[in-house]
DOSE-342679 format. One line per 8 residues: number of its first residue (from 0); their letters; for each residue x, y negated, z negated of N, C-alpha, C, CB. Coordinates in steps of 0.001 Angstrom, whole numbers, always signed. Atoms other than C-alpha are relative to their C-alpha. Glycine has a CB too. Layout:
<atoms>
NUM	a	X Y Z X Y Z X Y Z X Y Z  ...
</atoms>
This chain:
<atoms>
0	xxxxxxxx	+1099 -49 +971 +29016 -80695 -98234 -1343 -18 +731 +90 -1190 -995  +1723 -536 -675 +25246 -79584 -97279 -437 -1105 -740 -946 +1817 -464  +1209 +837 +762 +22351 -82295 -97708 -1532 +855 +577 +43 -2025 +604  +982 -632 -533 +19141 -80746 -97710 -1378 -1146 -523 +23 +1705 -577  +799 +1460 +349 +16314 -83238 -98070 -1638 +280 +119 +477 -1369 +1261  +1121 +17 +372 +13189 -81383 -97460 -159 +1532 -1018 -893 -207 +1341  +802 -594 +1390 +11103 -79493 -100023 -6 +1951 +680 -2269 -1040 -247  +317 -1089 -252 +10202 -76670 -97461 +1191 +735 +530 -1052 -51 +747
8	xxxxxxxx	-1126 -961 -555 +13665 -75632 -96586 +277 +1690 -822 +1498 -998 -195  +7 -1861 +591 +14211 -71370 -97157 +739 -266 -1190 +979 +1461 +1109  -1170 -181 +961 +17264 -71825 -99299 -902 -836 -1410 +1769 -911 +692  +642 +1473 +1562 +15228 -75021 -102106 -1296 +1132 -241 -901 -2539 +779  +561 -918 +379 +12533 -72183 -101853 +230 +1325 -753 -333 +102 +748  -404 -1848 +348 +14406 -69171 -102882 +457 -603 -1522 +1743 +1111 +1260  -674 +365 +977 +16215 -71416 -105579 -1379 -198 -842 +1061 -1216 +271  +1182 +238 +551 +12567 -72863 -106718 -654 +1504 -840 -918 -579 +1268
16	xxxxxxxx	+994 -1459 +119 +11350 -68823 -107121 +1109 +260 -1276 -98 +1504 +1717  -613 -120 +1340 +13940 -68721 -109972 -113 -49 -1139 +527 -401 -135  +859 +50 +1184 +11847 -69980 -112057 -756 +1114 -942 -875 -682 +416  +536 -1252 +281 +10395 -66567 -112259 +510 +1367 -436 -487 +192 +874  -566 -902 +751 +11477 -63435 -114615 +519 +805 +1292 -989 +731 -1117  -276 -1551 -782 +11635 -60642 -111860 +637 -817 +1308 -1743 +1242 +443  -1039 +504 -856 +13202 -63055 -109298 +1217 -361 -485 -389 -993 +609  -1363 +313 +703 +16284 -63914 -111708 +516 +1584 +8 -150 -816 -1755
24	xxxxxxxx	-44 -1154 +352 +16173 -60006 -112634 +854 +853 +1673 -1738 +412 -551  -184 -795 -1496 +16104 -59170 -108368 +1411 -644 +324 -1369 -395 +1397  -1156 +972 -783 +19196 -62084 -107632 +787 +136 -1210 -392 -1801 +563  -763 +11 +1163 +20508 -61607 -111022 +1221 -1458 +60 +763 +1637 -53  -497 +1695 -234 +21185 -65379 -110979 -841 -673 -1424 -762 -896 +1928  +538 +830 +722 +19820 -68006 -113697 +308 -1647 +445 +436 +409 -1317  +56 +1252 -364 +19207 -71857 -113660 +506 -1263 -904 -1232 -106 +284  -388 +945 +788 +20916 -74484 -115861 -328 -1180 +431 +1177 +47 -234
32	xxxxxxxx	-48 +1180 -343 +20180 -78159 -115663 +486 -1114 -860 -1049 -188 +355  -43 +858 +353 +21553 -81133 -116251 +1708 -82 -414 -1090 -101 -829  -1313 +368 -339 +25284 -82333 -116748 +899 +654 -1358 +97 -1778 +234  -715 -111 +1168 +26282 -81308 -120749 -524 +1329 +210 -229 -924 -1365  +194 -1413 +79 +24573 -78078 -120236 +1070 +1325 +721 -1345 +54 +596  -796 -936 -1235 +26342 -76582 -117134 +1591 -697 -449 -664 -443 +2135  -1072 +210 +331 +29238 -78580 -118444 +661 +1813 -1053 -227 -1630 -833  -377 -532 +788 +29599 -76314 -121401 -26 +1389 +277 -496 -400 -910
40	xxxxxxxx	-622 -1102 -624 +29127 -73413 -119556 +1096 +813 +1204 -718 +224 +114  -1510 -247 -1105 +31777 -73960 -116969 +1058 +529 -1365 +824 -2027 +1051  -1589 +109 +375 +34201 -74340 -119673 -340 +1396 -1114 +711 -1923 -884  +173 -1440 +513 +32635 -70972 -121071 +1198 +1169 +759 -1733 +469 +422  -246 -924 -822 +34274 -69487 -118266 -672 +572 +1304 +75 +723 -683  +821 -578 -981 +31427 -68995 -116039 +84 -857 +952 -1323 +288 -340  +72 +822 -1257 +31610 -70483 -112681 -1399 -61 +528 +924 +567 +1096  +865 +901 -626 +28599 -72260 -110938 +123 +1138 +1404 +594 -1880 +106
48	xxxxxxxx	-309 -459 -1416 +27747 -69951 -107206 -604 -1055 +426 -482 +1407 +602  +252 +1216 -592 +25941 -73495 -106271 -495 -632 -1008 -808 -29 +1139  +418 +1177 +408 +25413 -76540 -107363 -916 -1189 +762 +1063 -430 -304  +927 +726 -385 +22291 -78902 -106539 +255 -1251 -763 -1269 +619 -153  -181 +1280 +1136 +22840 -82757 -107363 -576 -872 +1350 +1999 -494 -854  +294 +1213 -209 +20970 -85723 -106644 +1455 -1106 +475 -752 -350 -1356  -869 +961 -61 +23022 -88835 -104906 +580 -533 -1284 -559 -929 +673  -663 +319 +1069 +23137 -90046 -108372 +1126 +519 -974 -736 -136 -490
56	xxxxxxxx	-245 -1072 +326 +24651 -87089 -109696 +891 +436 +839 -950 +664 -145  -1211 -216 -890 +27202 -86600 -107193 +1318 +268 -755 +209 -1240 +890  -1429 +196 +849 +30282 -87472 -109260 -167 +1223 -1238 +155 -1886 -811  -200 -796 +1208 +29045 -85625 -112352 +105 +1548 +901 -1450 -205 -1304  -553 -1671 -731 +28817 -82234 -109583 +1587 -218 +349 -976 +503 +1842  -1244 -246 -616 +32162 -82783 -107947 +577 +274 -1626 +725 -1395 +1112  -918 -758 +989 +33433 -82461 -111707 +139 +1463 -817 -36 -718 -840  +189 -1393 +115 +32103 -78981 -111897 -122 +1379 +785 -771 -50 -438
64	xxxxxxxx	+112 -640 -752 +32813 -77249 -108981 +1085 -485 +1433 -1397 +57 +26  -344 +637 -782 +34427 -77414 -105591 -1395 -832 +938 +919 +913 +623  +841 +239 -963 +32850 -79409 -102306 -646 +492 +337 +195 -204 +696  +627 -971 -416 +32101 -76639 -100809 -1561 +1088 -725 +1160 +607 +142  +816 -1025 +626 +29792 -75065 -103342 -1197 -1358 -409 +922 +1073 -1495  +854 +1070 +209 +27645 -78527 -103725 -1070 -225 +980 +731 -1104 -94  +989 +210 -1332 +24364 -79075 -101887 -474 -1467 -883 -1551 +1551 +446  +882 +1111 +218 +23139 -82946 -101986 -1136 +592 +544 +392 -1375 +622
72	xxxxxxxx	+1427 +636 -618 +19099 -83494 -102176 -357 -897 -606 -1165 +757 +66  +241 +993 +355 +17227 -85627 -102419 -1203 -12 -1305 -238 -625 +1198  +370 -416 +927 +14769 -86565 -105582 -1251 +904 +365 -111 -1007 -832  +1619 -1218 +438 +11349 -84633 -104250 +946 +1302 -87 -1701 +311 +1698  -446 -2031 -411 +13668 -81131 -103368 +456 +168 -1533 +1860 +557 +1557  -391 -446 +1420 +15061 -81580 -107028 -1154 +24 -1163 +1127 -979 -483  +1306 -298 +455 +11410 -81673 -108068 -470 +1187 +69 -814 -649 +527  -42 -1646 +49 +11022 -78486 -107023 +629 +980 -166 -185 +418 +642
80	xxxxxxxx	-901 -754 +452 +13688 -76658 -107770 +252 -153 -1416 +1040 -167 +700  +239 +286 +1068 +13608 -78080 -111220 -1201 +472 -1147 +29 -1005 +280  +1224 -527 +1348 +11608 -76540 -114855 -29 -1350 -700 +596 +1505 -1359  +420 +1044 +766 +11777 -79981 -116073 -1001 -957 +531 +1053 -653 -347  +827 +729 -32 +9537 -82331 -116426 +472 -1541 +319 -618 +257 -1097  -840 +924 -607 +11819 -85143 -115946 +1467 +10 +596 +9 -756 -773  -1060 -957 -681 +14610 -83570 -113281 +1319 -1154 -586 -244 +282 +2152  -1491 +599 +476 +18246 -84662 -114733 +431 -427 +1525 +1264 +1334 -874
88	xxxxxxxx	-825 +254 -1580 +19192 -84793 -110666 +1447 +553 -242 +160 -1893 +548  -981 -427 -216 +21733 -81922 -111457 -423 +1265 -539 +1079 -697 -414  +530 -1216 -409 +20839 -78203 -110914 +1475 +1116 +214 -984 -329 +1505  -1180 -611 -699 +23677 -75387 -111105 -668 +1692 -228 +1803 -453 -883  +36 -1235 +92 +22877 -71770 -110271 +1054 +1187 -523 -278 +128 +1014  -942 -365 +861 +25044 -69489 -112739 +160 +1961 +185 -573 -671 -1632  +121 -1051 +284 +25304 -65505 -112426 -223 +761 -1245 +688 +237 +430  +304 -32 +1037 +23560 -63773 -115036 +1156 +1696 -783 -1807 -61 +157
96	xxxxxxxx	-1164 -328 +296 +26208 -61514 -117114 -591 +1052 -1014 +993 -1172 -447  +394 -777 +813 +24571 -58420 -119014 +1587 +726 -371 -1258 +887 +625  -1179 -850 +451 +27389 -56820 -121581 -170 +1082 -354 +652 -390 -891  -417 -1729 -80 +28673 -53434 -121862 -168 +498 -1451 +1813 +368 +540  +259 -303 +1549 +26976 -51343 -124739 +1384 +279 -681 -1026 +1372 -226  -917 +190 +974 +30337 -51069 -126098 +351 -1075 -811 +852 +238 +422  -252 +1599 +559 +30698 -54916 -126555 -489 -271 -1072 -502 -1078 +757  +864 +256 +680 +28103 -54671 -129350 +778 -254 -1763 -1072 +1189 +322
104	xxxxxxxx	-1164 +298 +1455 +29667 -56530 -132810 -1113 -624 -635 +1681 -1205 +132  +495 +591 +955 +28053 -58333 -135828 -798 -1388 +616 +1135 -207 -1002  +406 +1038 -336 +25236 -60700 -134812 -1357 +154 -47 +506 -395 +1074  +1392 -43 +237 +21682 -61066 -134047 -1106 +556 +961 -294 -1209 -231  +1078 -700 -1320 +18612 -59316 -132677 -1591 -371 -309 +89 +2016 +35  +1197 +1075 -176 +15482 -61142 -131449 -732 +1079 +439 +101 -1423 +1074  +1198 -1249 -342 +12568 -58538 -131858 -1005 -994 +304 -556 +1234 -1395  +1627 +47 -712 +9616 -59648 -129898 +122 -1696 -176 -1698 +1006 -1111
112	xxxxxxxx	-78 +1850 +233 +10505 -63551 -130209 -196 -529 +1072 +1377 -742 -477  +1092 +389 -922 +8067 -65127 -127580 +390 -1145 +234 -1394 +39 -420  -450 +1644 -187 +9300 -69126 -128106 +1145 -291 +494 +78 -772 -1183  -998 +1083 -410 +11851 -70409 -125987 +1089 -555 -535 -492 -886 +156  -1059 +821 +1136 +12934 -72747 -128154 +638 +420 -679 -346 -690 -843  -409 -636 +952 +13299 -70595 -130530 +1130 +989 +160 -987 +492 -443  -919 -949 -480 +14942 -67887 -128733 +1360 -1243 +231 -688 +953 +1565  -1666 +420 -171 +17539 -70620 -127594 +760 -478 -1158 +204 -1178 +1001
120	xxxxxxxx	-746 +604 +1106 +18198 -72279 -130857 +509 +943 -593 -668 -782 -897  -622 -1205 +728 +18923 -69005 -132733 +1155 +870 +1097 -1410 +1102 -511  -965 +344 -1269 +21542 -68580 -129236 +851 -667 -266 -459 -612 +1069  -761 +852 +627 +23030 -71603 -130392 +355 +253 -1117 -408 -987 -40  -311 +201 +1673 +23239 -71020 -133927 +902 +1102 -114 -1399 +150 -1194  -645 -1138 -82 +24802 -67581 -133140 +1185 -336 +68 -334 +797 +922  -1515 +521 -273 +27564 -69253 -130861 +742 -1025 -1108 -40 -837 +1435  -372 +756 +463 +28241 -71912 -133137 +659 +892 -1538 -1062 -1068 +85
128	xxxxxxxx	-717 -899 +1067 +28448 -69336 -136414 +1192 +740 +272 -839 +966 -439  -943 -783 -340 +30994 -67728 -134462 -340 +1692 +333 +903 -220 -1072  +58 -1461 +525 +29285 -63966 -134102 -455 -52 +2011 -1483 +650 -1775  -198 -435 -1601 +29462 -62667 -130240 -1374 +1009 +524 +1664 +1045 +161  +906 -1212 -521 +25946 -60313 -129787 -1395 -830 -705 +485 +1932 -746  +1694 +717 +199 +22338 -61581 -129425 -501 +1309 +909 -465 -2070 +898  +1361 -1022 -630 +19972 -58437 -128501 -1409 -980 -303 -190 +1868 -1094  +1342 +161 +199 +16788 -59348 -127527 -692 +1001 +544 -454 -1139 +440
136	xxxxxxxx	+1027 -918 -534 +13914 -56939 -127241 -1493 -418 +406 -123 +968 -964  +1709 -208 -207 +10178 -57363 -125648 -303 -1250 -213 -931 +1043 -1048  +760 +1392 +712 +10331 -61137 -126147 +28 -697 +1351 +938 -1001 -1468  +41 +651 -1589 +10736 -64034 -123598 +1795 +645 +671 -142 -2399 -125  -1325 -304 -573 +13675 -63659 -121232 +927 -847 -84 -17 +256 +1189  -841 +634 +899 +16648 -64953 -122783 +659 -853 +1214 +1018 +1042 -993  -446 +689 -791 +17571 -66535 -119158 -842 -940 +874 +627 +731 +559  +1288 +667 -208 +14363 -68315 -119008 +1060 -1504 +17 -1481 +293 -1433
144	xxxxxxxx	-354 +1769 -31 +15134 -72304 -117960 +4 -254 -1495 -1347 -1176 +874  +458 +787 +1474 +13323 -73280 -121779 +1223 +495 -1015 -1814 +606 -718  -880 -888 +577 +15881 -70757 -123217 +1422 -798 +321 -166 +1578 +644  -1220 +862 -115 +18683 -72176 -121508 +523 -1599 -76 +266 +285 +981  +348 +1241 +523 +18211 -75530 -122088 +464 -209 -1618 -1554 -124 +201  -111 -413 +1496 +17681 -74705 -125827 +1245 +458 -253 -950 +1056 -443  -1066 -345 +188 +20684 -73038 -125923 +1078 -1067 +126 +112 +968 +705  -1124 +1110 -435 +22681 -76255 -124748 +869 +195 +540 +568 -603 -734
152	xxxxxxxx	-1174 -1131 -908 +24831 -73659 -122381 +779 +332 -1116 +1157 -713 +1404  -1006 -1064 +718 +26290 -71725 -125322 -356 +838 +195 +293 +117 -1226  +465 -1593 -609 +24121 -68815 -123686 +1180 +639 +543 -1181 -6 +1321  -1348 -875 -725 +27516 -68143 -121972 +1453 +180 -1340 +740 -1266 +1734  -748 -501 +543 +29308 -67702 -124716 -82 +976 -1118 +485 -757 -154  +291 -1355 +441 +27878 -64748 -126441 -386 +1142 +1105 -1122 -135 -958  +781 -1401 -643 +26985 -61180 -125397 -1604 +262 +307 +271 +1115 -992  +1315 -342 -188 +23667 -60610 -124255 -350 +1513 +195 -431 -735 +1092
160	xxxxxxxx	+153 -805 +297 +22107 -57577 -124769 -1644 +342 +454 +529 -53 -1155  +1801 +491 +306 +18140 -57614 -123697 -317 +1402 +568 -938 -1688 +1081  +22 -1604 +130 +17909 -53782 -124853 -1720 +650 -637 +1464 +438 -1330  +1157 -648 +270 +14516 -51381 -126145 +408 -69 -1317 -370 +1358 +666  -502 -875 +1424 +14639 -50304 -129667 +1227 +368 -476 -441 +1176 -34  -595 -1044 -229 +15445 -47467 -128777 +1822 +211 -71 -575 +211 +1203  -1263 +165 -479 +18453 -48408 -127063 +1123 -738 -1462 -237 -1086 +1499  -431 +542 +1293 +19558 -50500 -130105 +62 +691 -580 -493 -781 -613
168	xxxxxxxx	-96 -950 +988 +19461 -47959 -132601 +849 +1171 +559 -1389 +428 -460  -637 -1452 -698 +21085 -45442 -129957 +1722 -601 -118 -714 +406 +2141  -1466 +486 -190 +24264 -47913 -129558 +448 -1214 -985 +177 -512 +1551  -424 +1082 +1302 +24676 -50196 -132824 +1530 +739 -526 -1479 +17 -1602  -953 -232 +344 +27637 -48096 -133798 +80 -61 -1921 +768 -886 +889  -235 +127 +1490 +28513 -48618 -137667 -721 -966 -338 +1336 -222 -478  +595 +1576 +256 +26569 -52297 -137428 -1075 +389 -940 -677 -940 +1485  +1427 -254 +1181 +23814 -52029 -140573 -1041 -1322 +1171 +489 -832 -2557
176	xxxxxxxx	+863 +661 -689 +20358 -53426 -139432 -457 -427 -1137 -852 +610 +967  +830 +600 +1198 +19188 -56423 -141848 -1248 -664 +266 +761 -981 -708  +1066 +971 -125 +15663 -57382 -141269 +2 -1277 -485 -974 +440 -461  +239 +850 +423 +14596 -60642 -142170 -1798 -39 +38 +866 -911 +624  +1122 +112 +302 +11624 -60752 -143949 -696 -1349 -761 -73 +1040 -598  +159 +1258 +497 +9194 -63527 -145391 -272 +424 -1568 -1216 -877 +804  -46 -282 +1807 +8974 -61562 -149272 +157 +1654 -134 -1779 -572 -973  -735 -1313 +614 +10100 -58765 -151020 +956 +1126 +872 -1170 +853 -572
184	xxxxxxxx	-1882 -640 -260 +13817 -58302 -149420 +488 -549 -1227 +1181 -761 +1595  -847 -210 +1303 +16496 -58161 -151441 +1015 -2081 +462 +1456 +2243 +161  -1070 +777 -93 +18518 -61707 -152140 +1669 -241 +1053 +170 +256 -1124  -1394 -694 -565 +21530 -62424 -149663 +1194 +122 -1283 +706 -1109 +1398  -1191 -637 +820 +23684 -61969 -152517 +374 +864 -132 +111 -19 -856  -72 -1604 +239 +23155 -58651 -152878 -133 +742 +1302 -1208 +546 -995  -215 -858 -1119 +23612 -57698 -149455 +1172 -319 +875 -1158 +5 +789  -1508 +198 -829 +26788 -57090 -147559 -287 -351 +1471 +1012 +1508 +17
192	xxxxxxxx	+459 -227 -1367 +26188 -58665 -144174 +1447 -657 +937 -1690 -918 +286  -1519 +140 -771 +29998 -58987 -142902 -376 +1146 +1075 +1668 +421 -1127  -266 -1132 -1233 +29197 -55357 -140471 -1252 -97 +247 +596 +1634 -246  +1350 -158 +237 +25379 -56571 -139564 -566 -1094 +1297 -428 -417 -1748  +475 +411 -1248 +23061 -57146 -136859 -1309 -394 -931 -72 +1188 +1416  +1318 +734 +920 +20373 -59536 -138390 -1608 +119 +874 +432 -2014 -216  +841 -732 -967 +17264 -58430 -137003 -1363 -1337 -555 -259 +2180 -388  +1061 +923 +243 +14763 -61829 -136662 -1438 +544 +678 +462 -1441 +605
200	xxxxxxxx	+1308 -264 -838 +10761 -61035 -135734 -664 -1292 +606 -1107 +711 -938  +904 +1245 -552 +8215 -62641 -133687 -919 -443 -1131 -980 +423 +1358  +750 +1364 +1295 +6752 -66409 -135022 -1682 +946 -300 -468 -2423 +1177  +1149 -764 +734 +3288 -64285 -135283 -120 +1316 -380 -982 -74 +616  +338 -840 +894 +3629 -60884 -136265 +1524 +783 -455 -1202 +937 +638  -1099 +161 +426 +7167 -60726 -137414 +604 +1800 +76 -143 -865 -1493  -616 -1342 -710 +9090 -57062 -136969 -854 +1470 -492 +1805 +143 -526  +1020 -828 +288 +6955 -54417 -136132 +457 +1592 -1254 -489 +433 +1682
208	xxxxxxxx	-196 -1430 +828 +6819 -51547 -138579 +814 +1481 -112 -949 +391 +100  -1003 -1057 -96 +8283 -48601 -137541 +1637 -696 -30 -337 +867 +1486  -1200 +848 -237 +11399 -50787 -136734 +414 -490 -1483 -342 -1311 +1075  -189 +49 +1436 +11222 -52032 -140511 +1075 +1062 -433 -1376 +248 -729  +10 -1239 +475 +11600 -48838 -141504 +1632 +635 +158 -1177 +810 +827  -1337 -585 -968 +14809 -48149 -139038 +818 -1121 -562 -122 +39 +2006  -1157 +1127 +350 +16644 -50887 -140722 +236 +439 -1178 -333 -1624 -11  -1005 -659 +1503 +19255 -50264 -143332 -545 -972 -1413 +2259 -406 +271
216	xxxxxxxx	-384 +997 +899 +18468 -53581 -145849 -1654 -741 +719 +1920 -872 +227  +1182 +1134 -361 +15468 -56054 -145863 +582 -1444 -789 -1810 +558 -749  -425 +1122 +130 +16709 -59702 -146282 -1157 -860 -477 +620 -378 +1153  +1284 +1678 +534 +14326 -62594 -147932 +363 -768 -406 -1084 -121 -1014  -823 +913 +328 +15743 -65888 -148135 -1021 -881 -1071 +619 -752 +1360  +887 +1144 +1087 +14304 -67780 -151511 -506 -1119 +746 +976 -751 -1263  +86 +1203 +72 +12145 -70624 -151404 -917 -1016 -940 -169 -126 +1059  +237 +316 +1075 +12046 -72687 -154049 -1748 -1377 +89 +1690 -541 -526
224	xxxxxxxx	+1293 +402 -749 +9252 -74711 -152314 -1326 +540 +87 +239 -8 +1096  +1559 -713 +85 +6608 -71981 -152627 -845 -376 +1753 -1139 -1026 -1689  +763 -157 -778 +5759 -72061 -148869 +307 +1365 +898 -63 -1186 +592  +262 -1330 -224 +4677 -69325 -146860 +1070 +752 +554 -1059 +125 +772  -1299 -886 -896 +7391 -68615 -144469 +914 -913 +441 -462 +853 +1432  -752 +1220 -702 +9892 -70360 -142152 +44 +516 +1053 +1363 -529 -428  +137 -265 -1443 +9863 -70954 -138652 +909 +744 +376 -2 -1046 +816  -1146 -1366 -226 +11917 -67971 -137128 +1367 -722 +303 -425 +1188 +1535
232	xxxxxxxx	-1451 +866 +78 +14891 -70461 -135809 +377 -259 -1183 +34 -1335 +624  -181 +621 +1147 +14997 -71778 -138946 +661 +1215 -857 -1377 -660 -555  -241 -1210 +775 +14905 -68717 -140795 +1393 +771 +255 -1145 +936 +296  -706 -392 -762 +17301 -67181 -138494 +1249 -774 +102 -642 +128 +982  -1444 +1222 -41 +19949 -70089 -138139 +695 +314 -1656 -729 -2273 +160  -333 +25 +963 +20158 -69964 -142528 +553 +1193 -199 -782 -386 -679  -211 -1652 -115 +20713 -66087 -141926 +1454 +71 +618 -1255 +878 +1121  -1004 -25 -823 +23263 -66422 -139877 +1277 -914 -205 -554 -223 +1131
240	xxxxx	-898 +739 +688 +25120 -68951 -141488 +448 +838 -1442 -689 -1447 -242  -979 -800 +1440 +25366 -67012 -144890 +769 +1758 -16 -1328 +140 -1454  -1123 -1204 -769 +26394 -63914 -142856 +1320 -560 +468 -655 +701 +1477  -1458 +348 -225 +29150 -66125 -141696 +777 -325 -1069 +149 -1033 +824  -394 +698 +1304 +29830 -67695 -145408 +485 +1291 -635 -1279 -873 -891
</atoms>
């Protein structure tokens, strides 16, 4: 087992630069932290190519990996290699897993969705509804730390898709496209969304126009509350649940 202990070593540098879109994109690698996260994506199936753990954190790595693939440091190097703000002292580098436009089935597509959070919770809500395909277009990068986090490592157990439009509309296959709008869609009652790719917009200007247009169905979930809209997770999670119902 490797201990690496200072900050400026090449390798805690290259891992640190991960943090960054077009360095995940160049190593086609991503960053999980913390022990229930990378847990749940081992047992996705995805294997760990290293693992970073604090002394404390020792035991919880050896249960996700071999020896060999474990580097002890110490807490400043997990300061830097770390997007949190308070480092868990357990770091696993994951290969990032783009699926094959054939893979594309009943689920959800994140137009221009900018929040993190948001992007991961509607991730989660996907895996958990049971529906296998999350396109995202033009928003954050769905293998962003905040993203994966949010997700609680069920990012590895859907399809990812982080396609153009274009590309979406070129390879949906039979899948109907149901916007989700904040007024005047149609009731989900009255829409069949068993063969349907739910199409959520960004929290400020929600799905651009032409794209409207390219969708089969416009969705508007009542609210008997009389307020304006709902936060896109939100919106998006209730969507996705009565597509599964």
């Amino acid at each position: 087992m490797e201990t690496i202990t200072s900050r400026k070593n090449e390798e805690i540098k290259a891992v640190a630069k991960l943090k960054m879109q077009k360095e995940r994109k160049k190593r086609q690698l991503f960053v999980a932290e913390g022990f229930r996260v990378c847990k749940t994506i081992c047992q996705s199936g995805l294997c760990p190519e290293k693992v970073y753990a604090t002394k404390q954190k020792l035991e919880d790595a050896q249960k996700l990996t071999y020896e060999d693939k474990i580097v002890l440091v110490s807490d400043e190097v997990m300061s830097k290699i770390s997007s949190a703000t308070s480092p868990s002292g357990l770091l696993c580098l994951f290969p990032i897993k783009i699926a094959p436009a054939e893979a594309i089935s009943p689920g959800i597509v994140l137009s221009q969705v900018s929040d993190p959070g948001n992007v991961g919770t509607l991730i989660r809500t996907c895996a958990a509804m049971g529906f296998q395909t999350v396109v995202t277009i033009e928003g954050v990068d769905p293998w962003n730390p905040k993203v994966i986090q949010a997700t609680a490592g069920t990012i590895a157990n859907v399809a990812i898709f982080p396609w153009s439009w274009e590309t979406l509309r070129k390879n949906k296959k039979d899948l109907q496209l149901i916007a989700l709008v904040a007024k005047d869609g149609k009731s989900p009652e009255k829409i069949d969304l068993t063969n349907a790719l739910l199409v959520v917009g960004s929290e400020a200007h929600g799905i651009p126009e032409q794209w409207l247009n390219d969708c089969d169905e416009k969705l508007t979930l009542h609210m008997p509350g009389e307020t304006e809209s709902l936060n896109a997770a939100v919106a998006g999670s209730i969507a996705l649940y009565l597509a599964k119902k």
